[in-house]
C-alpha positions as YAML, in Angstrom:
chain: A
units: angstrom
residues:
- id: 1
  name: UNK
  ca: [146.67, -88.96, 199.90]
- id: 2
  name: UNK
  ca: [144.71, -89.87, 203.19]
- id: 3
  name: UNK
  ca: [147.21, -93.45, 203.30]
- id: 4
  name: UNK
  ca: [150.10, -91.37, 202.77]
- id: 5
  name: UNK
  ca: [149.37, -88.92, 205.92]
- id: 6
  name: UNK
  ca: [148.20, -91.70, 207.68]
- id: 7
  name: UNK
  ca: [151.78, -94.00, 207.00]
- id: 8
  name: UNK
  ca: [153.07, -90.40, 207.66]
- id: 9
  name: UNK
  ca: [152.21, -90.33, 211.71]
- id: 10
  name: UNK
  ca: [152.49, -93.77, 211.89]
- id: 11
  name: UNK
  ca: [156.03, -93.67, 211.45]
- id: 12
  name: UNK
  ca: [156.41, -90.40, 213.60]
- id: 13
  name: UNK
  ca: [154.41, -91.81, 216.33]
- id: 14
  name: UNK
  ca: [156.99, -94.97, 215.90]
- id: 15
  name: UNK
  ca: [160.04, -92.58, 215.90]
- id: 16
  name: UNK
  ca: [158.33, -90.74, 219.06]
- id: 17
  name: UNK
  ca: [157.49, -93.61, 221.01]
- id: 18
  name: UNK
  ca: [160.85, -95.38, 220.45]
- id: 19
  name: UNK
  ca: [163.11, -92.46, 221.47]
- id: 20
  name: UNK
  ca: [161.62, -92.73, 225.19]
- id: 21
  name: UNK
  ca: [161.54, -96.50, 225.19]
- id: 22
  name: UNK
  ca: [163.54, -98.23, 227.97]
- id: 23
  name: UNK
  ca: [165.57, -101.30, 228.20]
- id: 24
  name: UNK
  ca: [164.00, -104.54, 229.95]
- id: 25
  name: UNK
  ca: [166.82, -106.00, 232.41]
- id: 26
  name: UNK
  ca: [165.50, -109.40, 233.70]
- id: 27
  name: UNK
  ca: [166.45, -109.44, 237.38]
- id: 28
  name: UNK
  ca: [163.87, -111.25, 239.73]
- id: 29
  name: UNK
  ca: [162.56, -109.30, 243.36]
- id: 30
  name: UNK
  ca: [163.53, -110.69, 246.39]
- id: 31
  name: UNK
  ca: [159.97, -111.54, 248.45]
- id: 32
  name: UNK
  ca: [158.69, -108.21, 249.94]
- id: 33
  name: UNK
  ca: [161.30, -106.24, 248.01]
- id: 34
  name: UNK
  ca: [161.32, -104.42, 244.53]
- id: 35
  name: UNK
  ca: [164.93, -104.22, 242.89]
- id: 36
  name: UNK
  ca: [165.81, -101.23, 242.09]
- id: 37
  name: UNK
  ca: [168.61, -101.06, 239.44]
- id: 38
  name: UNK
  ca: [171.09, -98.00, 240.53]
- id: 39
  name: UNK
  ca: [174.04, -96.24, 239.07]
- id: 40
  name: UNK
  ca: [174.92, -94.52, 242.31]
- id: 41
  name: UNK
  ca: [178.38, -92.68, 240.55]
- id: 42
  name: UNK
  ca: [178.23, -90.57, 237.67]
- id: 43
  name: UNK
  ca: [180.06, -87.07, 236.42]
- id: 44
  name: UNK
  ca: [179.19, -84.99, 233.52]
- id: 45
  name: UNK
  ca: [180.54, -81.43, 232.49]
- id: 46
  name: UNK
  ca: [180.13, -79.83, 235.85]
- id: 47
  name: UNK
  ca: [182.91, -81.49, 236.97]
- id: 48
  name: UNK
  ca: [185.33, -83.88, 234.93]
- id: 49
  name: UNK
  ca: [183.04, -85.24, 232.82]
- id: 50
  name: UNK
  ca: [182.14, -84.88, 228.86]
- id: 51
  name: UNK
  ca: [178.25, -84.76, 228.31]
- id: 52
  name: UNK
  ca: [175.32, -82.27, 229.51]
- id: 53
  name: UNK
  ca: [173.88, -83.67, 232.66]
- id: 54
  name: UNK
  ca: [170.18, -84.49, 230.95]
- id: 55
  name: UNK
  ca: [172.28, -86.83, 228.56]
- id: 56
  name: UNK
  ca: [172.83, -89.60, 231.92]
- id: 57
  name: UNK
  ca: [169.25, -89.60, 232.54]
- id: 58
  name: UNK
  ca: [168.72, -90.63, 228.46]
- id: 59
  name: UNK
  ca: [171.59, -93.45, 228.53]
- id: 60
  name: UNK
  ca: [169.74, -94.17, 232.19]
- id: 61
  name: UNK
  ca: [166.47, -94.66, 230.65]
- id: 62
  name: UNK
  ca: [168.21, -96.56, 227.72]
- id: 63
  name: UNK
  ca: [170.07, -99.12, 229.89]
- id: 64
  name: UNK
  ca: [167.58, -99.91, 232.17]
- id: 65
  name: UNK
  ca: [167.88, -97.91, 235.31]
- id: 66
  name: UNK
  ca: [165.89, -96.93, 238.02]
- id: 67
  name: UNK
  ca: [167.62, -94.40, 239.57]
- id: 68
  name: UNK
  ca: [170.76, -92.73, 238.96]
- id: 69
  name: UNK
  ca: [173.15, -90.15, 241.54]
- id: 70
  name: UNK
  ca: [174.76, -87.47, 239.16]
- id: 71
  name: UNK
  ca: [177.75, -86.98, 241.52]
- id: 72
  name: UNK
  ca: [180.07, -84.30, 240.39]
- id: 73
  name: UNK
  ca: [183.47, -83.07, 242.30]
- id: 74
  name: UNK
  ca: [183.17, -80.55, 244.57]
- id: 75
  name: UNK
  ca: [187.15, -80.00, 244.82]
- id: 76
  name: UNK
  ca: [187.75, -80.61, 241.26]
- id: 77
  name: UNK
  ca: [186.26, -78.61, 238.43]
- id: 78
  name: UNK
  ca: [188.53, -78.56, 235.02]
- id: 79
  name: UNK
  ca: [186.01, -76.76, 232.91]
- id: 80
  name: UNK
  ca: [185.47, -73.60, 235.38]
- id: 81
  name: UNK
  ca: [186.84, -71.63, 232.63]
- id: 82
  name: UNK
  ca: [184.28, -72.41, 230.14]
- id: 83
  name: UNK
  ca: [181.21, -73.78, 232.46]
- id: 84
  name: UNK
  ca: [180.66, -71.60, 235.96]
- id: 85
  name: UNK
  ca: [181.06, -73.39, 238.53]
- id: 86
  name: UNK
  ca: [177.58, -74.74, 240.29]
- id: 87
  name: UNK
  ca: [177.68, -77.69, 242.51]
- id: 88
  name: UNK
  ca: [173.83, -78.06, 242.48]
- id: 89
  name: UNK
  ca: [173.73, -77.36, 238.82]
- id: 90
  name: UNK
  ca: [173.86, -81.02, 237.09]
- id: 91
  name: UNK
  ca: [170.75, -82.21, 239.61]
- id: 92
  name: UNK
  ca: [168.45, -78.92, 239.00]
- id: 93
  name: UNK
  ca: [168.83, -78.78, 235.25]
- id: 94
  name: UNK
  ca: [167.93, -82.75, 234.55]
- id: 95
  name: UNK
  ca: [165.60, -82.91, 238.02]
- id: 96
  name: UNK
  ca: [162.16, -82.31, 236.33]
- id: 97
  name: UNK
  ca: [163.33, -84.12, 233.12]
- id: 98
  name: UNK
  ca: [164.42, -87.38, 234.94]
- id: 99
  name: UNK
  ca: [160.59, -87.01, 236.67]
- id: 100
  name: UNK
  ca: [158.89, -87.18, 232.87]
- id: 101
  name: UNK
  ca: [161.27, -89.92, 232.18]
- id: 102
  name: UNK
  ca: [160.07, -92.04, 235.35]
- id: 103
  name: UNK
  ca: [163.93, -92.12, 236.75]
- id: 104
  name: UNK
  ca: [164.75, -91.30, 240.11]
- id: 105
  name: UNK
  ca: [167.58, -88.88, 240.54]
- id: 106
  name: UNK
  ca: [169.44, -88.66, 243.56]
- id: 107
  name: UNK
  ca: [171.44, -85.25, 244.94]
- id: 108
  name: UNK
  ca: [174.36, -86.12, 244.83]
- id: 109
  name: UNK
  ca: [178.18, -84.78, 245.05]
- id: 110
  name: UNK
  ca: [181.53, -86.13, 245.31]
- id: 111
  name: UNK
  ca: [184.31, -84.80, 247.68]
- id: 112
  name: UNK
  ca: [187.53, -85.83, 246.76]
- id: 113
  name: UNK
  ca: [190.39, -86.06, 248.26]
- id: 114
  name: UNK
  ca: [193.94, -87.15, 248.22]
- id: 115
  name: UNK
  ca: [194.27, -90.43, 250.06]
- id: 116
  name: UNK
  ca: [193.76, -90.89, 253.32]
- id: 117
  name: UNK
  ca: [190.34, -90.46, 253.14]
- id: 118
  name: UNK
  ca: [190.01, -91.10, 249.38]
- id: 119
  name: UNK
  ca: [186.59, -89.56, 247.69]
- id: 120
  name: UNK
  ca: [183.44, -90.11, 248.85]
- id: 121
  name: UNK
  ca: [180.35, -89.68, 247.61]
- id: 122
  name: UNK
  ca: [177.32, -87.94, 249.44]
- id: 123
  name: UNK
  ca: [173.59, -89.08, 248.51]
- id: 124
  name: UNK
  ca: [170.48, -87.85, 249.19]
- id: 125
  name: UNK
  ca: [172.02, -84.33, 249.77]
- id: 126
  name: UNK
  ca: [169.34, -80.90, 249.48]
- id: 127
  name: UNK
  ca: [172.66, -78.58, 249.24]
- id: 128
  name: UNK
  ca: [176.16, -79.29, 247.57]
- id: 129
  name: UNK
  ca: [177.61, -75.76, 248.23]
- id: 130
  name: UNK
  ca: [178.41, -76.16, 252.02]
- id: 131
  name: UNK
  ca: [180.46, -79.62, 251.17]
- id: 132
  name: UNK
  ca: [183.47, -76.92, 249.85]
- id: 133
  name: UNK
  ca: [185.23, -77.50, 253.68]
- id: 134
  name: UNK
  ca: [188.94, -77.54, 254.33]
- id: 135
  name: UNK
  ca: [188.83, -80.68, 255.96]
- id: 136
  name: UNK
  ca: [187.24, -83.79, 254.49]
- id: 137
  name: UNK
  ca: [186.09, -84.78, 258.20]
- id: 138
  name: UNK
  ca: [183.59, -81.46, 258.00]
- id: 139
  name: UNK
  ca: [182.95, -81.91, 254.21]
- id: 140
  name: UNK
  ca: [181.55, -85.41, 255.29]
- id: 141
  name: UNK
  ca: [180.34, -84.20, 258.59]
- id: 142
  name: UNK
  ca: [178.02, -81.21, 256.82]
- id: 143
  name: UNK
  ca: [176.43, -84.16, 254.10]
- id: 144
  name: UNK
  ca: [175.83, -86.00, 257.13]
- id: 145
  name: UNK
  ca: [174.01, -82.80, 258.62]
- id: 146
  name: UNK
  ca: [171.54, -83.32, 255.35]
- id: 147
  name: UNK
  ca: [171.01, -86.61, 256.00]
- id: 148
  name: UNK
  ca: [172.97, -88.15, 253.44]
- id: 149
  name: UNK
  ca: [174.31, -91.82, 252.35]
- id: 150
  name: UNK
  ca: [177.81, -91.14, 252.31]
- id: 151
  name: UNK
  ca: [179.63, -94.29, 250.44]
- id: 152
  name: UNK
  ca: [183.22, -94.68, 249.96]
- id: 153
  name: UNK
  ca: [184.51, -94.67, 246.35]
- id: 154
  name: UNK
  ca: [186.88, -97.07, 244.62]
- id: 155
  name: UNK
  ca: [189.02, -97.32, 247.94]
- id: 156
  name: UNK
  ca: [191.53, -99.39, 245.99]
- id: 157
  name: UNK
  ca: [192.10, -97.50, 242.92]
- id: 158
  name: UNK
  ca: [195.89, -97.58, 242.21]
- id: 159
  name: UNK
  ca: [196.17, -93.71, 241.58]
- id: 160
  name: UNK
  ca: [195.67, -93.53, 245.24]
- id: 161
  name: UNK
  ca: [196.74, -97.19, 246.41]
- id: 162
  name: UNK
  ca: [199.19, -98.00, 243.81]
- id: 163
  name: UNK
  ca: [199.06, -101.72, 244.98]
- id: 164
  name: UNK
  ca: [195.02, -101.83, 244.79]
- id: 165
  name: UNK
  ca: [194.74, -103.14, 248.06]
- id: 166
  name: UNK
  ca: [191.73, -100.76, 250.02]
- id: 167
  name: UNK
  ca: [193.69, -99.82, 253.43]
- id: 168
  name: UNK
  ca: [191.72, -98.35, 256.66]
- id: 169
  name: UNK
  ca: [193.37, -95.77, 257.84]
- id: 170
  name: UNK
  ca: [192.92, -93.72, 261.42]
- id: 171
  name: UNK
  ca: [190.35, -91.59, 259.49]
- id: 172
  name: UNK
  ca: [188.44, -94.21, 258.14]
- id: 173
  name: UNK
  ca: [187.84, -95.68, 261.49]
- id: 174
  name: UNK
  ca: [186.62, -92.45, 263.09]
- id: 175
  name: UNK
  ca: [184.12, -92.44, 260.47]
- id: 176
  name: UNK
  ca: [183.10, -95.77, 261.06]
- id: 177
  name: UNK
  ca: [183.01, -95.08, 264.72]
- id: 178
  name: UNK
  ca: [180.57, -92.03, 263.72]
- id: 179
  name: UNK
  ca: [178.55, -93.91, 261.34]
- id: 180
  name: UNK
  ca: [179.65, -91.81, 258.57]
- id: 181
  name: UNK
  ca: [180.46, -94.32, 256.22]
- id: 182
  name: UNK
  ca: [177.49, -96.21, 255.09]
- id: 183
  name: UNK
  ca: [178.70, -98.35, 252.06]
- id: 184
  name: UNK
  ca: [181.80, -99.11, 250.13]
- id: 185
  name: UNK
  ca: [182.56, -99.57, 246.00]
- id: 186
  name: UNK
  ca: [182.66, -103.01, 245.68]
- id: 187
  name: UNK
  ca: [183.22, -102.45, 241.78]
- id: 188
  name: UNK
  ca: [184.09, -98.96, 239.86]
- id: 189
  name: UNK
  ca: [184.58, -98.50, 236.16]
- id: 190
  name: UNK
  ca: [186.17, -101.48, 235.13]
- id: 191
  name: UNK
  ca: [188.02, -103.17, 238.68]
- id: 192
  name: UNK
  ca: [186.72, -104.60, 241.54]
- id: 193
  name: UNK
  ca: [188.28, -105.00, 245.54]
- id: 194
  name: UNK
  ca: [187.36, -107.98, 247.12]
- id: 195
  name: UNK
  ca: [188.12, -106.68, 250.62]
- id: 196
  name: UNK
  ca: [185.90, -104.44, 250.48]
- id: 197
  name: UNK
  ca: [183.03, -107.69, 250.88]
- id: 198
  name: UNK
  ca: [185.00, -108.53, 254.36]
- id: 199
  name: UNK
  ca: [184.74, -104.23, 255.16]
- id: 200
  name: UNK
  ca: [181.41, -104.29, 254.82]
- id: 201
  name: UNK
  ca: [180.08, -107.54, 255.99]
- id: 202
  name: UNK
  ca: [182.42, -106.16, 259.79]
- id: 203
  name: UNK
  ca: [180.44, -102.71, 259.68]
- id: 204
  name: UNK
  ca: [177.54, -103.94, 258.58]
- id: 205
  name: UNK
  ca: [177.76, -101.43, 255.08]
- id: 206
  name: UNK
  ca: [176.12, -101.76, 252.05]
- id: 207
  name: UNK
  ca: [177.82, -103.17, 249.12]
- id: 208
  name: UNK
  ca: [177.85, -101.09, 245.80]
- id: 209
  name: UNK
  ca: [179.39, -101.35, 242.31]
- id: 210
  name: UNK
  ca: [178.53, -97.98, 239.64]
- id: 211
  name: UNK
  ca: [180.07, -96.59, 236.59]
- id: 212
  name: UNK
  ca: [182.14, -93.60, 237.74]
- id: 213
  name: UNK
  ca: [181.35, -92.81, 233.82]
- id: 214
  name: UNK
  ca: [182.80, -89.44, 232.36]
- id: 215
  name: UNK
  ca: [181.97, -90.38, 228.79]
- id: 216
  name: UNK
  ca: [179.38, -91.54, 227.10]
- id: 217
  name: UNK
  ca: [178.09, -94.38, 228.79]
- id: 218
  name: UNK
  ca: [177.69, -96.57, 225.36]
- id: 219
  name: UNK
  ca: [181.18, -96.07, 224.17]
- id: 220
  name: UNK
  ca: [182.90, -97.45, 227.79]
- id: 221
  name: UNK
  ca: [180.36, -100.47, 228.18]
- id: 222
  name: UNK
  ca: [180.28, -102.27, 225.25]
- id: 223
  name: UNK
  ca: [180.20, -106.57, 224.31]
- id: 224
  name: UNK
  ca: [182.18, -108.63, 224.04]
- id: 225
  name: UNK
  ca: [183.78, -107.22, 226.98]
- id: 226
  name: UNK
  ca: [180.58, -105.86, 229.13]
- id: 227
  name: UNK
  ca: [177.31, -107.24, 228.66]
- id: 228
  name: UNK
  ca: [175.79, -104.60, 230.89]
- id: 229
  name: UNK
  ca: [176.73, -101.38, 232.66]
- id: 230
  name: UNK
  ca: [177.24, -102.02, 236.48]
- id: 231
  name: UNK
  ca: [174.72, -101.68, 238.97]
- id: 232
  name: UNK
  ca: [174.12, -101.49, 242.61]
- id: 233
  name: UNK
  ca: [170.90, -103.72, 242.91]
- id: 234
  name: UNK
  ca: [168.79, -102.58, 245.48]
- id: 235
  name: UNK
  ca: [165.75, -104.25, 247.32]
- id: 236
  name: UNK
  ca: [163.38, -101.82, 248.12]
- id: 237
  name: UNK
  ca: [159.81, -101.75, 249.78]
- id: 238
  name: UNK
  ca: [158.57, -99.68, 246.60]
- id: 239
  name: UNK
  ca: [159.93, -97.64, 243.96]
- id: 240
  name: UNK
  ca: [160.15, -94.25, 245.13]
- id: 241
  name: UNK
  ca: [163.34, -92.06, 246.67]
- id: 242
  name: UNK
  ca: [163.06, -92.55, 250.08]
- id: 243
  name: UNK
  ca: [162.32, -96.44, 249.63]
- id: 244
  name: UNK
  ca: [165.40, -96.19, 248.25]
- id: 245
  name: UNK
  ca: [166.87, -94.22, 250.90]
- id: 246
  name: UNK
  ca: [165.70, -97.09, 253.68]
- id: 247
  name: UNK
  ca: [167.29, -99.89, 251.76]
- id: 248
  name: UNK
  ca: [171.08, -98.60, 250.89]
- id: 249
  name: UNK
  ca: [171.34, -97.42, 254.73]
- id: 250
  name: UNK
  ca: [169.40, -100.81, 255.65]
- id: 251
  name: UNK
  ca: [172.42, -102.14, 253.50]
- id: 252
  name: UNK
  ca: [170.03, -104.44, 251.37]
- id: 253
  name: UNK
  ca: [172.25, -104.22, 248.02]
- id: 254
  name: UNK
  ca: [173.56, -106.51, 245.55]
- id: 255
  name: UNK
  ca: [176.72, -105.59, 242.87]
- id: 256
  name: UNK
  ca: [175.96, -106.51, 239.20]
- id: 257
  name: UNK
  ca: [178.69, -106.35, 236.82]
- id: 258
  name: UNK
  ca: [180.61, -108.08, 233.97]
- id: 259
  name: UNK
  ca: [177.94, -111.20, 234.53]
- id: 260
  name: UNK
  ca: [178.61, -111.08, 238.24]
- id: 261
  name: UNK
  ca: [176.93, -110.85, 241.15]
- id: 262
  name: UNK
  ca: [178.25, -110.05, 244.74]
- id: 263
  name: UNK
  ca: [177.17, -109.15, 248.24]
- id: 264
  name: UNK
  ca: [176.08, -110.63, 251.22]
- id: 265
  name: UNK
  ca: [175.02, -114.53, 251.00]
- id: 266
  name: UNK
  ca: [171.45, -114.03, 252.69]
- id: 267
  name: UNK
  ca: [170.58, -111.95, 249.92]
- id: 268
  name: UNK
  ca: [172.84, -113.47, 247.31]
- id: 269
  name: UNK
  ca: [171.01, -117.00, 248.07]
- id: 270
  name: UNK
  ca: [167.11, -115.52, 247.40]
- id: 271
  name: UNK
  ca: [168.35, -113.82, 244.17]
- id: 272
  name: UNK
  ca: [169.35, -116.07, 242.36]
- id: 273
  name: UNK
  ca: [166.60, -118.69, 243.56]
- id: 274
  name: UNK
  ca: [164.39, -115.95, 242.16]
- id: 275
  name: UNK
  ca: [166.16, -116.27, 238.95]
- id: 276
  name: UNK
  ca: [166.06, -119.92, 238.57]
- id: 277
  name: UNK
  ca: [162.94, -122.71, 238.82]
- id: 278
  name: UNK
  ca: [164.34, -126.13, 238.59]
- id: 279
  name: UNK
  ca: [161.50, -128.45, 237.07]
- id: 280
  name: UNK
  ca: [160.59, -131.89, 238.24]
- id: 281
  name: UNK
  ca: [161.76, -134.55, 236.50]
- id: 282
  name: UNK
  ca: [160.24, -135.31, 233.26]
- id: 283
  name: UNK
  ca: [162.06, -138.72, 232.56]
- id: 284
  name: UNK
  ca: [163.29, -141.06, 234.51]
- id: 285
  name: UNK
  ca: [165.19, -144.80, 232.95]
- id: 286
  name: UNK
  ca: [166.79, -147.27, 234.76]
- id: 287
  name: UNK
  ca: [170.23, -145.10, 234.42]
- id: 288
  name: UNK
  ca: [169.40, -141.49, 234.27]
- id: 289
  name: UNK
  ca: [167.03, -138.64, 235.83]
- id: 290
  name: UNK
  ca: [165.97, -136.11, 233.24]
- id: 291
  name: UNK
  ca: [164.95, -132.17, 234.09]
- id: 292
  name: UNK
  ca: [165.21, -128.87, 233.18]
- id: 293
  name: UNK
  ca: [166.11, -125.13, 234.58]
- id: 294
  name: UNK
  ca: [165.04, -122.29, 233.50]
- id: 295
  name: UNK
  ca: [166.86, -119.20, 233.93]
- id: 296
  name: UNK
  ca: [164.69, -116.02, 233.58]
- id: 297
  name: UNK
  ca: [167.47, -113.72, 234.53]
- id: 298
  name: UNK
  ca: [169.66, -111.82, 232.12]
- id: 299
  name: UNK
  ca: [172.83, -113.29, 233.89]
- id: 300
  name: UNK
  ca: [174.38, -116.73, 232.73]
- id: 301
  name: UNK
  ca: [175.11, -119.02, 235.65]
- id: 302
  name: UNK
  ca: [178.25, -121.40, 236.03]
- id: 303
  name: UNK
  ca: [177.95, -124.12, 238.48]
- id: 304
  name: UNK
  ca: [180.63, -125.88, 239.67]
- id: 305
  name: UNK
  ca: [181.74, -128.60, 241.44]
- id: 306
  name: UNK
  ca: [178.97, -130.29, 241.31]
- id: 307
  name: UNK
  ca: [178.49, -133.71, 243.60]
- id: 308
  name: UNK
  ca: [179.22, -137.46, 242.59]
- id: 309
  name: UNK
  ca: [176.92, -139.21, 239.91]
- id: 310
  name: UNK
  ca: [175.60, -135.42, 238.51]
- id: 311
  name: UNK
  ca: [176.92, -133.19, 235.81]
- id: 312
  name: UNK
  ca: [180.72, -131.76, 237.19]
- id: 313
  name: UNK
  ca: [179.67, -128.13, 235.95]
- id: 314
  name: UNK
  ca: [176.33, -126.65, 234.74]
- id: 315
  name: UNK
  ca: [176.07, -123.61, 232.34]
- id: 316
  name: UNK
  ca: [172.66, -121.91, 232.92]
- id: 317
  name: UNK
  ca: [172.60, -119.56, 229.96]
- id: 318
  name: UNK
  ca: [170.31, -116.02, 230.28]
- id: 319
  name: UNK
  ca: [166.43, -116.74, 229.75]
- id: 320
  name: UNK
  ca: [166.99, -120.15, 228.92]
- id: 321
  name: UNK
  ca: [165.94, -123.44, 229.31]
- id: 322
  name: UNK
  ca: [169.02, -126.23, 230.39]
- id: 323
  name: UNK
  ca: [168.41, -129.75, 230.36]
- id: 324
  name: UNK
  ca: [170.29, -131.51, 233.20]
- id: 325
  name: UNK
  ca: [170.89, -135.20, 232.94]
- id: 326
  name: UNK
  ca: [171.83, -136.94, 236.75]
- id: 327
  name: UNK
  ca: [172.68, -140.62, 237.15]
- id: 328
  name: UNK
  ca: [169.65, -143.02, 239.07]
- id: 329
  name: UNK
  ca: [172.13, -143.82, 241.66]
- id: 330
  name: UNK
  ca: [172.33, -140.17, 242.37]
- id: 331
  name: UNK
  ca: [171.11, -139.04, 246.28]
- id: 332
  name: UNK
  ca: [171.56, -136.40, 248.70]
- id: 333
  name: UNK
  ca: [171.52, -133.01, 247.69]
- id: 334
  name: UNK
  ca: [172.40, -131.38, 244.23]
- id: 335
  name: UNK
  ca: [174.89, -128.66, 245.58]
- id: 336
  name: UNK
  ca: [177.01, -126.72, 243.37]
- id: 337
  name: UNK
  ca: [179.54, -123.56, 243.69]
- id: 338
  name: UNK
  ca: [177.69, -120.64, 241.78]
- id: 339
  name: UNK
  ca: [181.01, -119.43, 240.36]
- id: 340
  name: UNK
  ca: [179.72, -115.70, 239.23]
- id: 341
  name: UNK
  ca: [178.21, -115.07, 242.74]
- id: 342
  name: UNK
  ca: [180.92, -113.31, 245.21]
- id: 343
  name: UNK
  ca: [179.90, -113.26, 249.05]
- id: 344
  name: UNK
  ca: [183.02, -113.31, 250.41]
- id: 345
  name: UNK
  ca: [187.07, -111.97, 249.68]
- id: 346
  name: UNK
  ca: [188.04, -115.44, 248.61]
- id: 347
  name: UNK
  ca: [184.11, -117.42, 248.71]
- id: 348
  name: UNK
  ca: [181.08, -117.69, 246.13]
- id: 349
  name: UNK
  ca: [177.41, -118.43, 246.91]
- id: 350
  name: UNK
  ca: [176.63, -122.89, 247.30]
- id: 351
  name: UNK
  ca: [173.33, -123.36, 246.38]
- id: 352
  name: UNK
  ca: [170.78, -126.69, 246.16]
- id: 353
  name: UNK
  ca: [168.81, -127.63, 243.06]
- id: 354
  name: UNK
  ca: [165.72, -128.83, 244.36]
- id: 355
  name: UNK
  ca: [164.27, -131.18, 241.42]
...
């Protein structure tokens, strides 16, 4: 009898202890930097979206996160009828819960608008009620007021830009003349705008790619197709709100989605060295060097165009070990084209093996 209630909490204790457990994502820190791994765009049924707000900070939990912005419409609430409409609701109800959970939750709202300006999203706000303006200029202008990150979402989405190009407009530039726009979607549900890396890298914005999920996360994201739910990578100095704060207006960001990485090259370059270690050689004959590279990262690699006398393309699969074969006449340096990392609109990260 004593086995049975023994085996008896053992299994509860199991069944308890795995319901809070969360995802490991391997992603290295850069040097002096945590990364924080963000969904910085998310609805639920205080706006347009279909689950209870507490149910993103499970699937958070669940997929990895960090930190999450619950980000509902201000101008745009279909379920008024049925749910009363509170703009501060979503963050109050799951703000103590995402605390137990070790998440950090961001105040956040989105005011949308028809295009020009688009929607926007405003982060770090204390007050979503005084964003319900007229004008989209003093919606924006009152987050500011709070302090917030204001980032501009999907700015090529073909509802609004039917030929998914992102356009500044006159508004856009008085914005960016204010320093009211402080990053751009580089990636939203399921597209991506290259401009927006040549936007950003002019006004000196952060970089960001989130789910914009109104479903349930697991249903949208799932293989073949996605191996993990988008994320804004940020580097931090530590993992607490206002850390976070500091880096997305510092603009020190990376996009992760669909086995892609993009953003600016100077911290595109340290990432993925911080992913890789190339080993010394471990045989050498009179026609061939012999190494290996381990990739501790969660994201597969393709190098390409490699140099004369060395392997044409290299296929670093996730936390694996690649054996790379170079011909003895090979010298200079072992530069390849990192085909998955974006830092430009039409240019991907060059890196050096070092063996």
């Amino acid at each position: 009898m004593k086995k049975l209630i023994l085996t008896t909490l053992l299994v509860f204790g199991f069944l308890a202890t795995g319901a809070g457990q969360k995802k490991i994502v391997r992603l290295p820190d850069l040097p002096g930097y945590v990364t924080l791994k963000c969904d910085l765009h998310i609805h639920t049924v205080f706006s347009d979206g279909d689950v209870w707000p507490d149910v993103r900070v499970d699937e958070a939990i669940r997929d990895g996160l960090d930190a999450i912005a619950i980000t509902d419409h201000i101008e745009y609430t279909p379920k008024k009828d049925y749910i009363k409409t509170d703009y501060n609701a979503a963050y109050n109800i799951c703000r103590d819960y995402a605390a137990e959970k070790n998440l950090i939750l961001i105040h956040g709202a989105e005011i949308t608008r028809d295009m020009p300006p688009g929607h926007f999203n405003a982060l770090f706000i204390e007050d979503a009620s005084p964003l319900v303006r007229d004008s989209a200029y003093d919606a924006i202008a009152e987050a500011v007021k709070q302090g917030a990150f204001i980032q501009w979402n999907h700015p090529g989405w073909k509802a609004q830009e039917p030929d998914g190009i992102p356009k500044l407009y006159n508004i856009h530039l008085r914005l960016l003349n204010n320093g009211w726009i402080n990053g751009i979607e580089f990636f939203n549900e399921s597209e991506y705008y290259p401009l927006v890396l040549t936007f950003c890298q002019k006004y000196n914005l952060a970089v960001t790619g989130n789910s914009d999920i109104h479903g349930l996360i697991s249903e949208f994201y799932t293989a073949p197709a996605y191996s993990n739910r988008p994320m804004t990578l940020v580097f931090a100095k530590e993992r607490t709100l206002q850390a976070l704060k500091e880096a997305l207006f510092a603009g020190r960001t990376l996009v992760y989605f669909r086995d892609i990485i993009a953003g600016r090259e100077d911290l595109a370059l340290p990432f993925f060295q911080g992913c890789i270690r190339v080993s010394k050689p471990y045989m050498v004959t009179d026609k061939s060097i012999f190494f290996e590279i381990t990739n501790n990262s969660d994201i597969p690699f393709q190098l390409v165009n490699g140099p004369v006398n060395a392997p044409p393309e290299i296929h670093l699969a996730p936390n694996s070990v690649t054996r790379v074969v170079v011909d003895r006449k090979f010298s200079g340096a072992l530069l390849y084209d990192v085909k998955n990392i974006i830092t430009g609109e039409n240019k991907v990260l060059k890196a050096e093996l070092r063996f």
